[in-house]
Wavefront OBJ file of the C-alpha trace (Angstrom):
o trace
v 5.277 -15.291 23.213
v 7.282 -15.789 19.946
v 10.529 -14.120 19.363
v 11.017 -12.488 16.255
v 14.396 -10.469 14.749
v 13.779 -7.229 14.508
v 16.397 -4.222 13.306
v 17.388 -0.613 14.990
v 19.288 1.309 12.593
v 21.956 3.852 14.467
v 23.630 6.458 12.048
v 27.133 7.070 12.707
v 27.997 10.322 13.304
v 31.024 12.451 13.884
v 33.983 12.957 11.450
v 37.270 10.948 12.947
v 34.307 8.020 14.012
v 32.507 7.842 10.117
v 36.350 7.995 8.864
v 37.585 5.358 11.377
v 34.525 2.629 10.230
v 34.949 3.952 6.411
v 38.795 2.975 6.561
v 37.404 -0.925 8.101
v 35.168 -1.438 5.829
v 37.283 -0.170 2.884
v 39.752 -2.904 3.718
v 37.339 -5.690 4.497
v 36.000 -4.604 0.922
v 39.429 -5.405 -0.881
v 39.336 -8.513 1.171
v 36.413 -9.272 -0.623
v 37.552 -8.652 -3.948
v 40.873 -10.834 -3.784
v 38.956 -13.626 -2.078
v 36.269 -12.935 -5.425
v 39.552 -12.830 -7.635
v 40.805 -16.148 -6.305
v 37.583 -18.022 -6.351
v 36.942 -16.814 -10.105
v 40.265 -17.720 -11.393
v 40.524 -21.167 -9.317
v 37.465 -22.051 -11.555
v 39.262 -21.032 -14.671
v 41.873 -23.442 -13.797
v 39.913 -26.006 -12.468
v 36.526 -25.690 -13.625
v 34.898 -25.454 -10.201
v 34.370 -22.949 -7.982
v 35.544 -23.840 -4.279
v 32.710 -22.631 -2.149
v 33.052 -24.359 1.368
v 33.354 -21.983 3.698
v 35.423 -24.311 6.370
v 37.611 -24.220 3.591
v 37.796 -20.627 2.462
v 38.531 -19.999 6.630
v 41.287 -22.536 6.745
v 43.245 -20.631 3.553
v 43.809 -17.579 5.428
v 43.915 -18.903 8.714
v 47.214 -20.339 9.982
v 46.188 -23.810 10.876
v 43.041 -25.511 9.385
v 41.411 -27.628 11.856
v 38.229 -28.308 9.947
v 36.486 -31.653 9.287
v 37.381 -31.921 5.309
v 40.920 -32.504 6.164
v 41.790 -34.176 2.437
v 39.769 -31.494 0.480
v 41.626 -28.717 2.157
v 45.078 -30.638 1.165
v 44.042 -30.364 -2.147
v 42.809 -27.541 -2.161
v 45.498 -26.088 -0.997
v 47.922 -27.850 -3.248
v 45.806 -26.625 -6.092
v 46.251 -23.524 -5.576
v 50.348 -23.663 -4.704
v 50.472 -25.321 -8.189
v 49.653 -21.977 -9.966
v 51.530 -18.712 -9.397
v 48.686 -16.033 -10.033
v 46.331 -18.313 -7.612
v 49.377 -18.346 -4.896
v 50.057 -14.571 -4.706
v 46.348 -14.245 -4.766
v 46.323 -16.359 -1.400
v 49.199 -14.200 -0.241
v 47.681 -11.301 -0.447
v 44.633 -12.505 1.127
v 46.489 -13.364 4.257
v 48.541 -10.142 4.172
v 45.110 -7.989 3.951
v 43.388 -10.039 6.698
v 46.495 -9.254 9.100
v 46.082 -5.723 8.230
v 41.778 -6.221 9.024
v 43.128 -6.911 12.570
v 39.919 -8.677 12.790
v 39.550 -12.240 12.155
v 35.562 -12.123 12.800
v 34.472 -10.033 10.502
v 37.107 -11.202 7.986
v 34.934 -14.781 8.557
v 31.364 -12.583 8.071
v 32.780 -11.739 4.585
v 33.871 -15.158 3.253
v 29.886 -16.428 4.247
v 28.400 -12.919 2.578
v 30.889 -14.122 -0.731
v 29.758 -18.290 -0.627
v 25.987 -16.956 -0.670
v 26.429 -14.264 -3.329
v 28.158 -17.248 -5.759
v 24.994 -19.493 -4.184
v 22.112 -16.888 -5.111
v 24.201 -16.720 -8.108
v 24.000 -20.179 -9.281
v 19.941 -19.535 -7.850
v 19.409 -17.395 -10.202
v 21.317 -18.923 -13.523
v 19.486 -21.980 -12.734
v 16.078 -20.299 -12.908
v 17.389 -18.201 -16.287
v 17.676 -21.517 -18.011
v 14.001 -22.259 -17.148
v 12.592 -19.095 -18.018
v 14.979 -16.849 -19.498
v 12.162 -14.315 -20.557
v 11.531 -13.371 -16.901
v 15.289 -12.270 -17.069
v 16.756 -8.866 -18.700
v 19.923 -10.368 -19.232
v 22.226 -13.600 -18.262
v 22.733 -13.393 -14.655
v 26.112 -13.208 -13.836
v 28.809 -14.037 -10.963
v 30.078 -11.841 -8.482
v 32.729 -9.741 -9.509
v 34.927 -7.243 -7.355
v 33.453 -3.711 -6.279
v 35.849 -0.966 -7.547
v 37.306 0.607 -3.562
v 37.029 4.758 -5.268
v 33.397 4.226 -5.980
v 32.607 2.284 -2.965
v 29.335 3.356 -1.825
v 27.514 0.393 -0.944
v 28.579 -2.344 1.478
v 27.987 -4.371 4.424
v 29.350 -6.293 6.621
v 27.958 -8.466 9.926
v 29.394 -8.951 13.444
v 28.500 -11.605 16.294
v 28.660 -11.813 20.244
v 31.878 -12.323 19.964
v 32.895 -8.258 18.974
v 29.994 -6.764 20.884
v 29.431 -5.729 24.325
v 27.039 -3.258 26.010
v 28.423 -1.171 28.652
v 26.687 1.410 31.109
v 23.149 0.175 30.463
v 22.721 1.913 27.196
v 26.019 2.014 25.568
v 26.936 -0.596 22.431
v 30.513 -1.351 21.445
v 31.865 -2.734 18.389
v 35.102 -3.918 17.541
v 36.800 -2.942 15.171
v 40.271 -3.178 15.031
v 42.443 -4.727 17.697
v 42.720 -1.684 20.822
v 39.981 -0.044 18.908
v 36.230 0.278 19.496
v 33.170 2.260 18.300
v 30.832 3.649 20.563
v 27.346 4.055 19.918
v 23.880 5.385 22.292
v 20.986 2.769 22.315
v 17.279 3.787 23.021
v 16.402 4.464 27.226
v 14.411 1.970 27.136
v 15.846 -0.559 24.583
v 15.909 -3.793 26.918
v 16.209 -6.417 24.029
v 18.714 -8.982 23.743
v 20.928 -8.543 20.935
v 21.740 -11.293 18.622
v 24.082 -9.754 16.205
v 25.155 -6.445 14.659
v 25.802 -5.293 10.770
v 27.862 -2.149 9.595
v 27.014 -0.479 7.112
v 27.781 2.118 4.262
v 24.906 3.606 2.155
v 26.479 6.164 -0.282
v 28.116 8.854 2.484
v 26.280 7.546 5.662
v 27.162 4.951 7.767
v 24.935 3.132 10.046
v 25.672 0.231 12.716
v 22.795 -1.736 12.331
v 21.243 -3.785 15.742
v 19.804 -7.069 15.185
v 17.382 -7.942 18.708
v 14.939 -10.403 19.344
v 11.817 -9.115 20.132
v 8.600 -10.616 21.490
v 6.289 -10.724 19.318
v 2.798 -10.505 21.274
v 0.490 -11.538 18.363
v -2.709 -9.539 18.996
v -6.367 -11.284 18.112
v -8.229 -9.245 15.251
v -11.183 -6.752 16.693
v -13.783 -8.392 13.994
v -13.975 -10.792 10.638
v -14.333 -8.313 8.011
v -12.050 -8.677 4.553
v -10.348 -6.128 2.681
v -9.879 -5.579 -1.073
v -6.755 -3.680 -2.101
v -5.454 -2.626 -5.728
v -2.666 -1.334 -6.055
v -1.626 1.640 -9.054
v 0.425 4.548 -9.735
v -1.737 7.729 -9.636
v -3.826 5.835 -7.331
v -1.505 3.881 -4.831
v -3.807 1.945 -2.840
v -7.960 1.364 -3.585
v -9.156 -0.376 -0.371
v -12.866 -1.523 -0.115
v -13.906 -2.943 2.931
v -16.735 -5.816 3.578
v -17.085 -3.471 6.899
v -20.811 -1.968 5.678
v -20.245 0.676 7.757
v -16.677 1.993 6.721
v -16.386 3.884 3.341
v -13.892 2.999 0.584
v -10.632 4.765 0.393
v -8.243 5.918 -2.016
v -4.360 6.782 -1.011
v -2.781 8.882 -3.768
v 0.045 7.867 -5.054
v 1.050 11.380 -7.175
v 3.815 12.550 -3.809
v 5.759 9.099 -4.780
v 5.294 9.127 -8.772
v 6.829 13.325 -8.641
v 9.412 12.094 -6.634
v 10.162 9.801 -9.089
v 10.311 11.780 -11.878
v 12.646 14.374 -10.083
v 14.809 11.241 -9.176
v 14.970 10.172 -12.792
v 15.485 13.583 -13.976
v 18.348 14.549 -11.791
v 19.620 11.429 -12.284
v 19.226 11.220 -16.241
v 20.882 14.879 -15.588
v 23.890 13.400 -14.354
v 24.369 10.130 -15.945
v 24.445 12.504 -19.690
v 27.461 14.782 -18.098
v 29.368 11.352 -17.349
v 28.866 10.668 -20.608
v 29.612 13.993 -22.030
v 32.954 13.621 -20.211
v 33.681 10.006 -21.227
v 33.293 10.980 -25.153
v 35.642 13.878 -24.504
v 37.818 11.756 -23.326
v 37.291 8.824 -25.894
v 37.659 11.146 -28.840
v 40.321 13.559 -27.501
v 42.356 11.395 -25.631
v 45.528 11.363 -27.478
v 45.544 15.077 -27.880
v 45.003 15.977 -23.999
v 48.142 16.244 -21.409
v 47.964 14.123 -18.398
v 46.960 16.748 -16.518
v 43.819 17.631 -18.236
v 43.064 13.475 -18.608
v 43.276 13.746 -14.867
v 40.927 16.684 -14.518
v 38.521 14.949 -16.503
v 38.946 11.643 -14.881
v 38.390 13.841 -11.039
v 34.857 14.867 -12.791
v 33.648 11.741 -13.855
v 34.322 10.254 -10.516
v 32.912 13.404 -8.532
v 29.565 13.004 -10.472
v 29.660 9.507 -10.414
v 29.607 9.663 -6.183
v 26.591 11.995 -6.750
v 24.894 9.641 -8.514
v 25.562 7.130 -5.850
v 24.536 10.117 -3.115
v 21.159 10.564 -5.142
v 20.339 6.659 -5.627
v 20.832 6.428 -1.785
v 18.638 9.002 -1.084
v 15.904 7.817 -2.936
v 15.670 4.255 -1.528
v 16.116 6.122 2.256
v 12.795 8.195 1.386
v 11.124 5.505 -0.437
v 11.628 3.237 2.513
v 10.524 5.585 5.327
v 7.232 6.189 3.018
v 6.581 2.724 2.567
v 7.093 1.663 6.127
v 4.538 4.553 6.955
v 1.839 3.695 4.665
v 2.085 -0.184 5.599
v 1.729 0.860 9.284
v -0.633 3.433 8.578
v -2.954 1.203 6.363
v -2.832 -1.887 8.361
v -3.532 -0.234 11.622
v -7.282 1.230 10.219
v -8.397 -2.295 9.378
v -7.147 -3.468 12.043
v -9.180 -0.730 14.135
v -12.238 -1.239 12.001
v -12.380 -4.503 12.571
v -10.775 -5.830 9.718
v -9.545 -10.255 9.681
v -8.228 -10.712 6.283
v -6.552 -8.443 3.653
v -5.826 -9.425 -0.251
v -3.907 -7.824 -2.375
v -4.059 -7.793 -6.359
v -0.518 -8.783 -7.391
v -0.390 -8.327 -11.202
v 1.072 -4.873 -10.447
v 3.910 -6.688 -9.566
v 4.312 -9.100 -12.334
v 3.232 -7.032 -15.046
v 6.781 -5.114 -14.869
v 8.177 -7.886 -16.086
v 6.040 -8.822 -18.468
v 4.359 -5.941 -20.202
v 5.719 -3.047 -22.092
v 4.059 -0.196 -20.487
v 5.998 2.225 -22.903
v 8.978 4.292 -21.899
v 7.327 6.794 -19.465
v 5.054 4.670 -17.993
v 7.654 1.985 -17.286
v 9.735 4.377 -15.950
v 7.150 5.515 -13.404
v 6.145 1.949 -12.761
v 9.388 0.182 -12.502
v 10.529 2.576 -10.084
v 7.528 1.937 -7.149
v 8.720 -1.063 -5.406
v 5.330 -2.703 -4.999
v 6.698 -5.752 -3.950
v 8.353 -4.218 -0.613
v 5.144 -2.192 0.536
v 3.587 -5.916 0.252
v 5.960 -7.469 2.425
v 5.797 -4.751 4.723
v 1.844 -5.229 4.850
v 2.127 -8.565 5.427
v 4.355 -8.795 8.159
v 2.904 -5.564 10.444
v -0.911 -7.228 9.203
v 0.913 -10.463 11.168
v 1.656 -8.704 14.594
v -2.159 -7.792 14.745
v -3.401 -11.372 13.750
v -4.881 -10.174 10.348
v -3.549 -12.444 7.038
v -2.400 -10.772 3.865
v -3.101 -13.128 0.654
v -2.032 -11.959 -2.765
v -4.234 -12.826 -5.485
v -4.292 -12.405 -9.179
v -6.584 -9.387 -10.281
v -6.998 -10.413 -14.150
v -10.168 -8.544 -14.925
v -10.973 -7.400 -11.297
v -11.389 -3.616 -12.799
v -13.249 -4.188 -16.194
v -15.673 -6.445 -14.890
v -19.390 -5.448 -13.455
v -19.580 -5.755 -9.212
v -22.721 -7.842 -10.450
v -21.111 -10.001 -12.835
v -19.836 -13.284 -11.958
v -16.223 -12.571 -11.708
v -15.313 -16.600 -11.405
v -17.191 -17.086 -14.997
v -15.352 -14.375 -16.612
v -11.820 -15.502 -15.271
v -12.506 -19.108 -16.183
v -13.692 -18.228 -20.035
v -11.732 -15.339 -20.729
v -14.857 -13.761 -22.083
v -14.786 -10.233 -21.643
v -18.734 -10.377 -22.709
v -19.190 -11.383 -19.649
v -17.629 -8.503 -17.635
v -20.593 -6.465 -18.333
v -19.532 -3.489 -18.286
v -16.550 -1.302 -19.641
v -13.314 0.717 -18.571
v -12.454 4.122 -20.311
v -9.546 5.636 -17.556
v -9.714 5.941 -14.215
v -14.499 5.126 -14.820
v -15.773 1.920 -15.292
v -19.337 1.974 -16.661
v -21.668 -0.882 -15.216
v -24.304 -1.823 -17.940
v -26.138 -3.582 -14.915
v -27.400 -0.684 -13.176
v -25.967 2.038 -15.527
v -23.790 3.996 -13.248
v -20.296 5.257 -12.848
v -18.119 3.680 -10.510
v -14.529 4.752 -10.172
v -12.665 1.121 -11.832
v -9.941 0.702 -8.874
v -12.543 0.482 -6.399
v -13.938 -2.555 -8.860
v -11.142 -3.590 -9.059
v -10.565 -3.761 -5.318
v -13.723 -4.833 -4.554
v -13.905 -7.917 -7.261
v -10.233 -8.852 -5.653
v -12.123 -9.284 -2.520
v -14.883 -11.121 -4.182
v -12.324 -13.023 -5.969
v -10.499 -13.557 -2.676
v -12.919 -14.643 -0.685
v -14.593 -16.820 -3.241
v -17.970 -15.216 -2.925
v -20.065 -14.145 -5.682
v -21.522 -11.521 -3.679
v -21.181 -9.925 -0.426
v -22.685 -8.805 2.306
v -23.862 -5.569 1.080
v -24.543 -6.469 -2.140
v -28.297 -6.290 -0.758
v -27.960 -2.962 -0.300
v -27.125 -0.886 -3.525
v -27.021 2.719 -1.566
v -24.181 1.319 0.144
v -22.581 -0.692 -2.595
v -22.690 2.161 -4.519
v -21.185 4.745 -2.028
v -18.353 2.353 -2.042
v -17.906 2.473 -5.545
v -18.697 6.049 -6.501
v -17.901 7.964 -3.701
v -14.670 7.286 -1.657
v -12.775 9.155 0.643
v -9.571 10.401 -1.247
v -5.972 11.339 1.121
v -2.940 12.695 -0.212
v -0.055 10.679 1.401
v 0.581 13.355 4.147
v -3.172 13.357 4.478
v -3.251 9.580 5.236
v -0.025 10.095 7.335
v -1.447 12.547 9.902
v -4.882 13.080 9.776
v -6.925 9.774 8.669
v -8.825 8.103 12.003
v -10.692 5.131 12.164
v -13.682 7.388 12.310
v -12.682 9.300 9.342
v -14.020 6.156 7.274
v -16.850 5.366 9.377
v -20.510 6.408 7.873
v -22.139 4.994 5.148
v -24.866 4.097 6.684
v -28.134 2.027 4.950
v -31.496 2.900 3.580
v -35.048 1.523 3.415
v -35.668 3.084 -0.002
v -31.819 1.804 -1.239
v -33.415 0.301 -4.510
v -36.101 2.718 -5.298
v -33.251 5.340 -4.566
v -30.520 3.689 -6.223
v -32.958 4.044 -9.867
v -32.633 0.097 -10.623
v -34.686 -3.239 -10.843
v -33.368 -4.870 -7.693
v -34.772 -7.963 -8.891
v -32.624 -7.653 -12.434
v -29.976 -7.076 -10.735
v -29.308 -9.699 -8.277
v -31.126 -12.481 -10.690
v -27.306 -12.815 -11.890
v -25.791 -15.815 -10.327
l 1 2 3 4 5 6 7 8 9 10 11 12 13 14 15 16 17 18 19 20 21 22 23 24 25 26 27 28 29 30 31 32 33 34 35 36 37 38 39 40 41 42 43 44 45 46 47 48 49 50 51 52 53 54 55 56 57 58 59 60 61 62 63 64 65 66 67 68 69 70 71 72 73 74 75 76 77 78 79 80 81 82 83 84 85 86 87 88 89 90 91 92 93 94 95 96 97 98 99 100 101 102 103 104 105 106 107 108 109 110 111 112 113 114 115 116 117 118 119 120 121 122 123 124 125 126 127 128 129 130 131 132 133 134 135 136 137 138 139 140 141 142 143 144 145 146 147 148 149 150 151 152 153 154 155 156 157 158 159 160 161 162 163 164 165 166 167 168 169 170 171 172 173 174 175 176 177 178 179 180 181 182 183 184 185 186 187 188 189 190 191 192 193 194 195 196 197 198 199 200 201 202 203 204 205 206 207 208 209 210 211 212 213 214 215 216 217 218 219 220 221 222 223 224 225 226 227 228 229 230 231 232 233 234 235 236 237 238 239 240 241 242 243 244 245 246 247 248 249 250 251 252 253 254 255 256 257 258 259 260 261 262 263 264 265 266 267 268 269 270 271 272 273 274 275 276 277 278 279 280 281 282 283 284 285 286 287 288 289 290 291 292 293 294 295 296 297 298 299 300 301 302 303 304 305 306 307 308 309 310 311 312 313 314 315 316 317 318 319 320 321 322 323 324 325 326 327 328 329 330 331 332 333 334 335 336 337 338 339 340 341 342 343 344 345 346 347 348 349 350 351 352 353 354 355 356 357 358 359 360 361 362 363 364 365 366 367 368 369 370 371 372 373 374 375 376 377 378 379 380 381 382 383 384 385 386 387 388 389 390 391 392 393 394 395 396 397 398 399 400 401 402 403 404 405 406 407 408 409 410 411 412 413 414 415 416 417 418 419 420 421 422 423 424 425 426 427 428 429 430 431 432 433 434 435 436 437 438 439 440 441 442 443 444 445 446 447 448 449 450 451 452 453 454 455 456 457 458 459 460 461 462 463 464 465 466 467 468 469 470 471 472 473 474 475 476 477 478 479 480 481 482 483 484 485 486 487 488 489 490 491 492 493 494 495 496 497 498 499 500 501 502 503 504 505 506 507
């Protein structure tokens, strides 16, 4: 049985603990910043950034006994030769004794190396494709300690222990420990640990191996999925038996638009304030600069308070829905899941227009993937992504693979207007994400038709009449059996109004 890393967030609770594990985290922050300082302005010097961590440990420490003996020398040396770099080094060392904690001081230096390392990641792709990028990537640079609201820092075996069954203890300074209440029956072994800050919480995060008993799928059915705004997720299954669904994606788009409204709210009083200030500057006494200063920073925290808040809600949805989604197809039987994925690329490369980008941008499709794909994993199902480039304007009879190939929308046979998609095959209405979904399938599973392709009452009932859930809906009251019932017909052409024959002569 495979063992896999799995996390148990604990929030930190309590007003002398929270200010206790703020105070720790605010210092290992400024550590941060002066070992960011250092690095930046060595490379001004110098013209390269020194990046080995052995290294970086043997500066502060007060005896290197690394392997790169003659690098540290010079190193060292290097930085001796200028003053700003030396009382940079200095005050590294002075803020380290004052961490009291030589472990976590050692988690920051790595976290630092792989943010200049993603850095140099991501600079090297901007020079390949610069139009994937907004804007230059740029280094690391230091956080500013009054607006902290954001940071993280990780902890081995070597500052943990577990006492009393269920208690976890972190240290933190030297004489001082943090006390947190596992789960009754939380019998994992524990790997590592991360603190946390997220705006005003504070969270010590568990890091446990956990056996992963990979589960065999209940059948070989495939799933379609597209994935929208108004619509969240289309799903049609190959199951003949199990109606398609649609999961409404309105709860998350609102909550959006109050996010970017509160936030938009905000973000124009800083500004009010920081005109007042630019323009009336000179005229104001300190004590009214300092008044105005207090606000900014006040609403600037909110800000911070509201952004943390919405990726806290946004993640418990999308962990629900994932769960919620994969279990059904597992439970109906379902082997193999794709995904359309140009919901995810076309944020980067489309102008939707202002509102609609707004909405858009703001879903983070990518994440409720990922979080498909691994849950889909711990029931034996695979996820695939594939590209859905006319999956919704093209006719369920059409031969998707021709029209992808040519690029002749001729070919689609059929048309789009909204959320319809008229089929000049058999000249009905079909709702166009459930095309969509089910040519992704198609498309997916490289078959020009499917299974119940033969049978047009049920092809249709997939495509024209779905089961819709609101998210609290799919949350709470959507079974397995809820889907089930479709069912088939001996009269499904004569009742269906079309020339069977016509209609499947299309190959």
């Amino acid at each position: 049985m495979p063992l896999v890393s799995r996390v148990l967030p604990i929030k930190i609770s309590g007003k002398e603990r929270k200010h206790k594990v703020r105070k720790l985290l605010l210092d290992l922050a400024h550590f941060r910043n002066l070992l960011i300082l250092l690095i930046r302005e060595y490379k001004k010097i110098y013209g390269n950034y020194p990046l080995n961590v052995s290294l970086l440990n043997g500066l502060v420490a007060k005896e290197y006994k690394g392997k790169y003996q003659e690098e540290f020398n010079e190193l060292l040396q290097n930085i001796k030769a200028d003053k700003k770099l030396s009382q940079f080094l200095e005050n590294l060392k002075t803020q380290k004794e004052k961490i009291e904690n030589a472990n976590l001081v050692q988690s920051v230096i790595r976290n630092v190396v792989k943010d200049f390392n993603n850095y140099f990641k991501a600079l090297k792709k901007y020079k390949e494709n610069p139009q994937k990028f907004k804007s230059k990537p740029r280094p690391p640079k230091p956080k500013k300690l009054r607006y902290l609201m954001d940071f993280l820092v990780e902890g081995n075996k070597n500052i943990f222990k577990i006492v009393e069954g269920n208690k976890f203890l972190v240290k933190l300074r030297n004489g001082r420990w943090l006390k947190v209440k596992l789960p009754k029956d939380f019998f994992y072994e524990i790997s590592s640990f991360r603190i946390k800050l997220l705006a005003n919480d504070l969270y010590v995060d568990i890091v446990y191996k956990y056996p992963l008993e990979i589960k065999e799928p209940k059948g070989r059915f495939k799933a379609g999925i597209d994935l929208g705004l108004d619509e969240l997720l289309a799903v049609v299954s190959e199951n003949p038996n199990i109606k398609s669904f649609i999961v409404s994606g309105k709860e998350l788009k609102a909550f959006n638009q109050w996010f970017n409204k509160e936030k938009a709210k905000l973000q124009s009083e800083i500004d009010s304030l920081k005109n007042e200030l630019k323009k009336r500057g000179e005229n104001l006494a300190k004590d009214q600069i300092e008044t105005i200063q207090k606000e900014i920073r006040e609403l600037e925290i909110r800000l911070k308070v509201l952004s943390a808040h919405r990726r806290r809600k946004l993640n418990n949805d999308l962990h629900k829905i994932a769960r919620k989604l994969v279990d059904l197809l597992y439970e109906t039987g379902h082997k193999i899941i794709y995904i359309g994925k140009n919901a995810l690329e076309s944020k980067n490369e489309i102008n939707l227009g202002k509102k609609l980008n707004q909405e858009f941008v703001s879903l983070p499709f990518r994440k409720l993937i990922e979080l498909i794909k691994y849950k889909a994993q711990e029931l034996g199902m695979e996820v695939v992504e594939e590209d859905e480039a006319y999956t919704s304007k093209t006719s369920p009879f059409a031969d998707i693979f021709k029209v992808r190939k040519t690029k002749n929308t001729k070919l689609c046979l059929g048309e789009r207007k909204g959320n319809l998609f008229r089929d000049f095959i058999s000249g009905k209405l079909f709702h166009a994400d459930l095309v969509g979904a089910l040519n992704i399938l198609r498309v997916g599973a490289k078959l020009l038709k499917l299974g119940f392709h033969e049978n047009l009452k049920v092809l249709f009932v997939k495509l024209a009449n779905p089961r819709r859930f609101k998210l609290m809906e799919f949350f709470y009251e959507v079974s397995p059996e809820s889907l089930k019932g479709i069912g088939g017909s001996r009269q499904a052409l004569e009742l269906a109004g079309v020339d069977g024959e016509r209609v499947f002569a299309i190959n």
